[in-house]
N, C-alpha and C positions, 0 to 999 in steps of 0.2 A: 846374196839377196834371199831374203827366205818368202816362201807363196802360203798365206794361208787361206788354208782348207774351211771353208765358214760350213758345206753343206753334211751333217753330220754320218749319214750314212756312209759318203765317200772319205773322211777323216775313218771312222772306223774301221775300215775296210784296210785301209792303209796304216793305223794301229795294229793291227792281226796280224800283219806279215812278222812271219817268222825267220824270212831270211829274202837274198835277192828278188826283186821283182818288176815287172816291166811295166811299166804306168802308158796306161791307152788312150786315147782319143776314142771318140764314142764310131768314126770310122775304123779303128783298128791301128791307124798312125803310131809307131811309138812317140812317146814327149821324152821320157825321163826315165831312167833305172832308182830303185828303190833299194835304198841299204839301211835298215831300222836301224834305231837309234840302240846301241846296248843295253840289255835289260838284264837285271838277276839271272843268270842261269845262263846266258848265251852272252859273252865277253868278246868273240868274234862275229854280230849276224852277219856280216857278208860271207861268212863261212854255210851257212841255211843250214848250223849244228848246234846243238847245244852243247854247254863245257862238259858235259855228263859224258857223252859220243865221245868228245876230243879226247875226254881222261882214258874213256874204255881201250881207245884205239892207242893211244900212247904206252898204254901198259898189256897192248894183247900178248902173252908170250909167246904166240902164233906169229907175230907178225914179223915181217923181212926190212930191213933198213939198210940203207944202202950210203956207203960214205960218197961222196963230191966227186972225187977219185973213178970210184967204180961206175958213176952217172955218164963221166965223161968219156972213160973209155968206152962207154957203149956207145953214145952219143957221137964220137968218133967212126964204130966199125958200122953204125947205119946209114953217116953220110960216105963211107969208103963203098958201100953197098948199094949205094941209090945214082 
């Protein structure tokens, strides 16, 4: 079912989201979580990154990656620990 937004300022407002967001009731209530529609440059927004971020992080040569394997043996010795 789709809701449309007729009053323009609140359509806008919810155009501009760049990533997850929480939609209010004017007491605070939540209604609805918000996951923009993809746009040029951002291929995941539920991600609240752009593909630019993904690529930088993808290629940090700084960065640690961790195989399935080694997730689980940890994931193992912190329930062995708890």
């Amino acid at each position: 079912m789709s809701i449309i937004i007729a009053d323009r300022d609140t359509a806008g407002l919810l155009q501009a989201a760049t990533g997850p967001e929480a939609v209010r009731s004017a007491d605070g209530g939540r209604l609805a979580r918000l996951i923009p529609a993809p746009r040029p440059g951002m291929m995941f927004p539920e991600l609240g990154i752009s593909d630019e971020e993904l690529e930088r992080r993808e290629n940090d040569p700084n960065a640690r990656w961790f195989t399935a394997e080694e997730v689980k043996s940890r994931l193992n010795q912190l329930r062995k620990g708890s």
